[in-house]
Biotite code that builds the C-alpha atoms (Angstrom):
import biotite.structure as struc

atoms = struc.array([
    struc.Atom([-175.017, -43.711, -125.523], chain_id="A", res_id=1, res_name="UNK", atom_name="CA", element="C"),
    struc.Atom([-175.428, -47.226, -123.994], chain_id="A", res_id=2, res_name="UNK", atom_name="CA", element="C"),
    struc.Atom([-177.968, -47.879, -120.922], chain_id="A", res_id=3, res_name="UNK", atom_name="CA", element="C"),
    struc.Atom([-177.072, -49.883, -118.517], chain_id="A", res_id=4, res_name="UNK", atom_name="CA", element="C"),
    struc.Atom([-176.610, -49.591, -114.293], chain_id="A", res_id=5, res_name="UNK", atom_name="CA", element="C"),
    struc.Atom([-173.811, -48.298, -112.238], chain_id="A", res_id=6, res_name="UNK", atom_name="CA", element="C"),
    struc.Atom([-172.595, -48.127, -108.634], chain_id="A", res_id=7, res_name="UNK", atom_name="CA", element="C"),
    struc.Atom([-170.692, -44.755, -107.268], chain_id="A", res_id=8, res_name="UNK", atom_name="CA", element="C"),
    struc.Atom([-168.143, -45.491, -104.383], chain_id="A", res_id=9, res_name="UNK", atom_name="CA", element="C"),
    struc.Atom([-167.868, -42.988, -102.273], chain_id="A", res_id=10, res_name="UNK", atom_name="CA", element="C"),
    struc.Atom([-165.159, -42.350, -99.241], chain_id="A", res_id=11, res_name="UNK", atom_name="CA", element="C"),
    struc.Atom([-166.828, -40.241, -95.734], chain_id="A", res_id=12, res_name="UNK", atom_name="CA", element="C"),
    struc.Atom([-163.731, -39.158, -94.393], chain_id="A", res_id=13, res_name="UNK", atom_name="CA", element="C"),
    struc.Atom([-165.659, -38.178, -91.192], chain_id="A", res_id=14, res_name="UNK", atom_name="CA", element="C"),
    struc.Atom([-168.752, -38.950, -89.697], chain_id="A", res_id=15, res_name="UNK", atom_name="CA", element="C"),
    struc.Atom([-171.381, -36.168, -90.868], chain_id="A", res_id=16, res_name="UNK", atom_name="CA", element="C"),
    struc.Atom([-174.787, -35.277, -91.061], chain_id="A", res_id=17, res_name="UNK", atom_name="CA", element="C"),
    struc.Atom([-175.930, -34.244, -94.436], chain_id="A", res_id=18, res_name="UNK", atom_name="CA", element="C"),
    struc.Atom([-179.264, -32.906, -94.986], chain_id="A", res_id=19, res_name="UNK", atom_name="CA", element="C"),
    struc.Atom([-180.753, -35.578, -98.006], chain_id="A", res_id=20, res_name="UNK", atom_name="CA", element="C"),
    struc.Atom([-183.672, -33.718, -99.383], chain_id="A", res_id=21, res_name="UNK", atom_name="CA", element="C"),
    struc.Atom([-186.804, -35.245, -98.435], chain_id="A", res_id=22, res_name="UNK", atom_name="CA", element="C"),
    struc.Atom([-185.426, -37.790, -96.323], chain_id="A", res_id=23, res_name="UNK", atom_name="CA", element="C"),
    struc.Atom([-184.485, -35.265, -93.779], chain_id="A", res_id=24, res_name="UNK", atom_name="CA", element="C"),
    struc.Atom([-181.027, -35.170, -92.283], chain_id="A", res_id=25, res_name="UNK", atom_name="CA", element="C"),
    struc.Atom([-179.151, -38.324, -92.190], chain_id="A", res_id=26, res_name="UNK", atom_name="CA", element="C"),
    struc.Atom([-175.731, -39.659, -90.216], chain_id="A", res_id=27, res_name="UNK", atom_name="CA", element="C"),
    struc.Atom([-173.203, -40.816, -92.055], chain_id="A", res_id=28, res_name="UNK", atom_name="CA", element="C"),
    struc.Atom([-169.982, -42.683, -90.371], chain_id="A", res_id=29, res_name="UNK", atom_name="CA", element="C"),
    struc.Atom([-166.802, -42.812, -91.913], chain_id="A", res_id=30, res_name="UNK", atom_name="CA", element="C"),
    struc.Atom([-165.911, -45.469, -94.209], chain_id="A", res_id=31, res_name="UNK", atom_name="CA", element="C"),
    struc.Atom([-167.362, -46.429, -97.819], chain_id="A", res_id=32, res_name="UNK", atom_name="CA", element="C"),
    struc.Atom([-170.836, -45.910, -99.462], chain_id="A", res_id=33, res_name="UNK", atom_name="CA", element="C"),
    struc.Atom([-172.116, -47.636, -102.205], chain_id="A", res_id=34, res_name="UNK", atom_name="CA", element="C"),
    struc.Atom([-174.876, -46.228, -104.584], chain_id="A", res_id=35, res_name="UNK", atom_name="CA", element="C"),
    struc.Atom([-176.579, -48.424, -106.703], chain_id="A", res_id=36, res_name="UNK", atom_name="CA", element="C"),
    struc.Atom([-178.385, -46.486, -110.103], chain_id="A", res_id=37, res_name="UNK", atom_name="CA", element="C"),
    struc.Atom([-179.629, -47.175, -113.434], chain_id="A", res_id=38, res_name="UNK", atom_name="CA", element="C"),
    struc.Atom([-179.011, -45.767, -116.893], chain_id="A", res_id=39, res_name="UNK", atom_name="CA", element="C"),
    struc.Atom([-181.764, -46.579, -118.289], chain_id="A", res_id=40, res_name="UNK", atom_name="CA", element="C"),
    struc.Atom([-183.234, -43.384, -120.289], chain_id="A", res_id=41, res_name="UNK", atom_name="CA", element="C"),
    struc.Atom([-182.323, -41.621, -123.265], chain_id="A", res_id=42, res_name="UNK", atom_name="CA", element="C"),
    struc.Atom([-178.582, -40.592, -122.238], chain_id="A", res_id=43, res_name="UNK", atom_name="CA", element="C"),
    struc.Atom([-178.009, -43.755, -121.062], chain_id="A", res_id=44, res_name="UNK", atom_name="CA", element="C"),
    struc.Atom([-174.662, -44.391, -118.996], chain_id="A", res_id=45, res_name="UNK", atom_name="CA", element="C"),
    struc.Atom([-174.035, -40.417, -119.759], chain_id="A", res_id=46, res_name="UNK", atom_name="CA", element="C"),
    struc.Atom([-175.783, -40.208, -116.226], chain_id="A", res_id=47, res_name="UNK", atom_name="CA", element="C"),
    struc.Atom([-172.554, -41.462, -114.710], chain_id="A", res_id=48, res_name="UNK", atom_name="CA", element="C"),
    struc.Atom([-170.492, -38.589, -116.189], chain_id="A", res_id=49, res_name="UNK", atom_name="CA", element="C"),
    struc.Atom([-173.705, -35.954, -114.871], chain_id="A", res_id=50, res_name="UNK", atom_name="CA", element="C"),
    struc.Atom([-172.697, -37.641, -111.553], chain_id="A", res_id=51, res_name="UNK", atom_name="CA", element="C"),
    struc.Atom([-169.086, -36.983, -111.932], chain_id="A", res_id=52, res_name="UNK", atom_name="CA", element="C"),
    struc.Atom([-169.203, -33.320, -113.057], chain_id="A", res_id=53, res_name="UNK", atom_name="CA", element="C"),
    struc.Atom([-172.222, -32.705, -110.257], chain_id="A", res_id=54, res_name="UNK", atom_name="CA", element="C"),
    struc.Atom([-169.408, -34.147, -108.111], chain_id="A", res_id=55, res_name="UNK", atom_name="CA", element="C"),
    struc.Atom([-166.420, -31.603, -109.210], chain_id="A", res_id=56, res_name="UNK", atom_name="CA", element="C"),
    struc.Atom([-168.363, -28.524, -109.516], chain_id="A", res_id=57, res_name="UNK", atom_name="CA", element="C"),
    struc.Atom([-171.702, -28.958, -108.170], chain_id="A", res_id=58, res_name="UNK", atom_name="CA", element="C"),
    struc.Atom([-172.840, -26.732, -111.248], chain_id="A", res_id=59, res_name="UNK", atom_name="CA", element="C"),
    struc.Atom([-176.294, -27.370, -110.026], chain_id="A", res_id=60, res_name="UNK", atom_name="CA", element="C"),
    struc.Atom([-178.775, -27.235, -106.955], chain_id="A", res_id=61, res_name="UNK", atom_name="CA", element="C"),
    struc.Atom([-178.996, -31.582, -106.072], chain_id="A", res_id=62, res_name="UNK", atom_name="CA", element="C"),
    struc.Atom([-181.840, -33.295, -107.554], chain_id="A", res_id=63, res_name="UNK", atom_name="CA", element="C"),
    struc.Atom([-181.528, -36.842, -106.446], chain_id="A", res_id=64, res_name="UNK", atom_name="CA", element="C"),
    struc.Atom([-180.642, -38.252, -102.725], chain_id="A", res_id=65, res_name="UNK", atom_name="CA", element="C"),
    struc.Atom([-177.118, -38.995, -104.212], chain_id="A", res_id=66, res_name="UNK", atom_name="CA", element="C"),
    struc.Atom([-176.424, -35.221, -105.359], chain_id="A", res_id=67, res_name="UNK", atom_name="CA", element="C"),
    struc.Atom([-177.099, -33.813, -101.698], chain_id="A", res_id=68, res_name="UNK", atom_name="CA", element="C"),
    struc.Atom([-174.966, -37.025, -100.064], chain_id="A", res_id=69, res_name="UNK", atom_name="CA", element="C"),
    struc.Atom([-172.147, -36.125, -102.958], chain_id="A", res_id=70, res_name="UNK", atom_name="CA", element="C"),
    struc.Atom([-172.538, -32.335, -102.097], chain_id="A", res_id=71, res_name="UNK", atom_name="CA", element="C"),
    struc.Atom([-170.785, -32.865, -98.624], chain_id="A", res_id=72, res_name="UNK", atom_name="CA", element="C"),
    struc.Atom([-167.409, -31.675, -97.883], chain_id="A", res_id=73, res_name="UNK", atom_name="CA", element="C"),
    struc.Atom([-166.590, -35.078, -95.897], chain_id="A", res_id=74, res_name="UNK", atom_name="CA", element="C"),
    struc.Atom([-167.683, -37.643, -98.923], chain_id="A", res_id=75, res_name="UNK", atom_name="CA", element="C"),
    struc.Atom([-165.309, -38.249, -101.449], chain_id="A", res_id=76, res_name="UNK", atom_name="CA", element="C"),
    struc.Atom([-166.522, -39.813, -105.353], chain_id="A", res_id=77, res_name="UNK", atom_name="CA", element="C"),
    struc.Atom([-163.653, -42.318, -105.259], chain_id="A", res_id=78, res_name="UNK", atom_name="CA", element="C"),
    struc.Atom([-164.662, -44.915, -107.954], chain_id="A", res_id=79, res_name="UNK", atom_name="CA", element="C"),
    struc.Atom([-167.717, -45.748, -110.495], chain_id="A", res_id=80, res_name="UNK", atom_name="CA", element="C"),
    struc.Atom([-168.360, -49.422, -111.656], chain_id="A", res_id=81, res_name="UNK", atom_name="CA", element="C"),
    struc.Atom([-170.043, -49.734, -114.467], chain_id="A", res_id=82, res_name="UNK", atom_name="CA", element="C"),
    struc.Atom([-172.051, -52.160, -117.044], chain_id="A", res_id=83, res_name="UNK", atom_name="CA", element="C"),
    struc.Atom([-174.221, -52.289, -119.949], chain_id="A", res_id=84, res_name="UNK", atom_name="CA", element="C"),
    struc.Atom([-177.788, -53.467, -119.856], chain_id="A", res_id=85, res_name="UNK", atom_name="CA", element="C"),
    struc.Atom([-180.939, -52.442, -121.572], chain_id="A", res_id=86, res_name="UNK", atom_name="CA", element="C"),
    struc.Atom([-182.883, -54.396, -118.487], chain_id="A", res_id=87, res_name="UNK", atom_name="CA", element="C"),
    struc.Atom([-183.722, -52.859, -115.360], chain_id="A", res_id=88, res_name="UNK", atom_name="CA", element="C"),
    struc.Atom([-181.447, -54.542, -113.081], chain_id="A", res_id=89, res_name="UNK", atom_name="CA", element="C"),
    struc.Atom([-180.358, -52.011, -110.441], chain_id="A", res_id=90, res_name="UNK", atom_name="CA", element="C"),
    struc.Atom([-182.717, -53.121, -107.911], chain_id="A", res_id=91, res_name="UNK", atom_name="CA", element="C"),
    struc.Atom([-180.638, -56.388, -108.262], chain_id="A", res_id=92, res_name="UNK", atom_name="CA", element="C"),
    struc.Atom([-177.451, -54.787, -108.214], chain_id="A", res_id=93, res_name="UNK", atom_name="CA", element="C"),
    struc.Atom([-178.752, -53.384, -104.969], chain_id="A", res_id=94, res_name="UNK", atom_name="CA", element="C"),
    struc.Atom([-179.588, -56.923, -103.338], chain_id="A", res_id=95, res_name="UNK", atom_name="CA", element="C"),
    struc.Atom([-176.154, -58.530, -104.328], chain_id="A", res_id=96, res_name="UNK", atom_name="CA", element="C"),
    struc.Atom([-174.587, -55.507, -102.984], chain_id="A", res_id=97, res_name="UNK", atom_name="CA", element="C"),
    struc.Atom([-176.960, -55.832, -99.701], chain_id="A", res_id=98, res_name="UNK", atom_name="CA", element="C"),
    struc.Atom([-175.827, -55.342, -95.768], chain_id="A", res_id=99, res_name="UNK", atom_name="CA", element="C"),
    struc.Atom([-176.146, -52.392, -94.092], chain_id="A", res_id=100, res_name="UNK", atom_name="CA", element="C"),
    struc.Atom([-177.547, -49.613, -95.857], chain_id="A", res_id=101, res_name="UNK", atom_name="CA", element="C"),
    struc.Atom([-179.305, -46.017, -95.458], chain_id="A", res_id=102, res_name="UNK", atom_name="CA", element="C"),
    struc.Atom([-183.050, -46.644, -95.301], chain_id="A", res_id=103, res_name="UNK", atom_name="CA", element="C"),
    struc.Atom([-185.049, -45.344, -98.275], chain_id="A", res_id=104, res_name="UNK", atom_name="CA", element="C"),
    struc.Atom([-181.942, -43.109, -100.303], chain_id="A", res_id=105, res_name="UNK", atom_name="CA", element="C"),
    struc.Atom([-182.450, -43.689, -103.891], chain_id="A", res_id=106, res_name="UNK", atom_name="CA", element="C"),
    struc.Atom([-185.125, -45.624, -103.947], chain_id="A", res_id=107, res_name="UNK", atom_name="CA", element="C"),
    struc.Atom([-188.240, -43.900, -104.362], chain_id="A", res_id=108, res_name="UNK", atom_name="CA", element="C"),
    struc.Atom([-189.565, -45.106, -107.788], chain_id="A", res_id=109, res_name="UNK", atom_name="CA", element="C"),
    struc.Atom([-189.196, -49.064, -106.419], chain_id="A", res_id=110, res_name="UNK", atom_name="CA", element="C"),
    struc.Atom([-189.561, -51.027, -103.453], chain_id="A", res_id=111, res_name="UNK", atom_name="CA", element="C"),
    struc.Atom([-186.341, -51.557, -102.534], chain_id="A", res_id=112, res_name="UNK", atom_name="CA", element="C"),
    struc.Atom([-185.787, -50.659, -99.059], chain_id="A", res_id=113, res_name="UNK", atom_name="CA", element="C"),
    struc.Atom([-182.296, -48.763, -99.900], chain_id="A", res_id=114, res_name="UNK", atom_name="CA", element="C"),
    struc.Atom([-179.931, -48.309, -102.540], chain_id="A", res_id=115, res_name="UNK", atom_name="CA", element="C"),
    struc.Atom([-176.939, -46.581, -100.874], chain_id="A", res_id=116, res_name="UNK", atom_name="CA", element="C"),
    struc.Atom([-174.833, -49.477, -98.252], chain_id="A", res_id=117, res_name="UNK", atom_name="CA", element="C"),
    struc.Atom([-172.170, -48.330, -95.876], chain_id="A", res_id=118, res_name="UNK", atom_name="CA", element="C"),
    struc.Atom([-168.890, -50.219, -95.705], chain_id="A", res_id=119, res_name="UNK", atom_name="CA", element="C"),
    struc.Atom([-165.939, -50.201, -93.309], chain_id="A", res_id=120, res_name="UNK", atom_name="CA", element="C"),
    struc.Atom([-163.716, -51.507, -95.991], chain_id="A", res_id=121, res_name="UNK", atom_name="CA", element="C"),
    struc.Atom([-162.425, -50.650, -99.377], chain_id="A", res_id=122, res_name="UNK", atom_name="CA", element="C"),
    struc.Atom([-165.361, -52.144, -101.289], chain_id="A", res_id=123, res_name="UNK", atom_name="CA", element="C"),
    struc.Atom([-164.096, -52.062, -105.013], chain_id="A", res_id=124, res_name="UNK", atom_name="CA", element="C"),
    struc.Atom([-163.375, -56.160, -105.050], chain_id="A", res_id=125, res_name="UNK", atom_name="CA", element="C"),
    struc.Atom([-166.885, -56.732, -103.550], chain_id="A", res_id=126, res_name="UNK", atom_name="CA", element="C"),
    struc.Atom([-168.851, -54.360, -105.948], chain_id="A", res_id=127, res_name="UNK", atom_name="CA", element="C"),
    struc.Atom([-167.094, -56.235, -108.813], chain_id="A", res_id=128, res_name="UNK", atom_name="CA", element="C"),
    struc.Atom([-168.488, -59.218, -107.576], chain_id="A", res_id=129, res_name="UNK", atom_name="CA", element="C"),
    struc.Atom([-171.901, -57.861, -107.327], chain_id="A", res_id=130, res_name="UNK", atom_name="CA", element="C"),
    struc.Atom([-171.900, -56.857, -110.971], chain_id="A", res_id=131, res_name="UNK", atom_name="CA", element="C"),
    struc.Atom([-170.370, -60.733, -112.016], chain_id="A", res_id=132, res_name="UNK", atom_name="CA", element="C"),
    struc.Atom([-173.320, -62.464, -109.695], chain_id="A", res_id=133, res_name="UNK", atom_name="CA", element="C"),
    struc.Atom([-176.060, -60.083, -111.421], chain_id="A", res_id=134, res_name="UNK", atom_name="CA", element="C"),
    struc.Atom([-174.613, -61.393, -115.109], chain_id="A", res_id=135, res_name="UNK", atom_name="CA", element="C"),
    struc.Atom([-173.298, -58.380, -116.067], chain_id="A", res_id=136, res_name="UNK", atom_name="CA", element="C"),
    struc.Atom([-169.524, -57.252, -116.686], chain_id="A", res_id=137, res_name="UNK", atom_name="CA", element="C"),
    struc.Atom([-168.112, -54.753, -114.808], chain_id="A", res_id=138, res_name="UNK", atom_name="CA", element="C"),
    struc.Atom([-166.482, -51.678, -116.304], chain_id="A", res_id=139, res_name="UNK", atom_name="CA", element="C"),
    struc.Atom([-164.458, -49.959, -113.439], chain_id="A", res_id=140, res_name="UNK", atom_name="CA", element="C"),
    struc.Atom([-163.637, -46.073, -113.281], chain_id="A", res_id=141, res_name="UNK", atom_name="CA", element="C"),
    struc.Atom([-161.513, -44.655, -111.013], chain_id="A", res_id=142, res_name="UNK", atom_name="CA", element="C"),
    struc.Atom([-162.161, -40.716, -109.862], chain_id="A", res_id=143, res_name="UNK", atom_name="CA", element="C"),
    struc.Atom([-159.423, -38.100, -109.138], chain_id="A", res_id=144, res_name="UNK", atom_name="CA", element="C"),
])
């Protein structure tokens, strides 16, 4: 399977606490979130598709920050963008996708100070443009 990075898009229909392992509980207002993640080990952009099926059937307990943000009835998993990489460029991703974001989720192995942003806004244009301004081309997927 190719590595690469990805970013989910997720919908909060309405504002929620959600209990994000570690972190503690955390408010969430409606509108769009943005996770930025890397593929980067041996099943590669498979990771995204672990995400989706976590996100349909929650066939496990949550691991990461994302699985116990994705495991509340108010978010939705309404898009994935995709691209392939072998370099570790998610913490890039992360700082073209920037503005307000959820300090410290998914971002305990680097020193990024988030990788999950909060939009009021349908952010599937602005994601794209993310990908394009870290040099990578982005592969879109749409959830249903």
């Amino acid at each position: 399977m190719d590595k690469g990075i990805y970013c989910l898009i997720l919908a909060c229909a309405d504002p929620c606490k959600v209990k994000i392992g570690a972190l503690g509980s955390v408010e969430f207002q409606k509108g769009w979130y943005l996770y930025a993640g890397s593929a980067l080990g041996s099943g590669g952009l498979s990771r995204v598709s672990r995400h989706i099926r976590f996100f349909h059937e929650r066939y496990r307990k949550p691991k990461w920050h994302i699985d116990y943000l994705m495991a509340a009835d108010e978010i939705t998993l309404t898009g994935v963008v995709c691209a392939k990489t072998e370099e570790r460029l998610e913490c890039v991703l992360a700082k073209n996708i920037g503005g307000y974001s959820i300090a410290d989720f998914g971002c305990s192995d680097c020193s990024c100070a988030s990788h999950l942003f909060y939009r009021t806004d349908p952010p599937e244009t602005e994601v794209a443009r993310a990908f394009e301004k870290t040099g990578l081309v982005p592969i879109h997927h749409l959830i249903r």
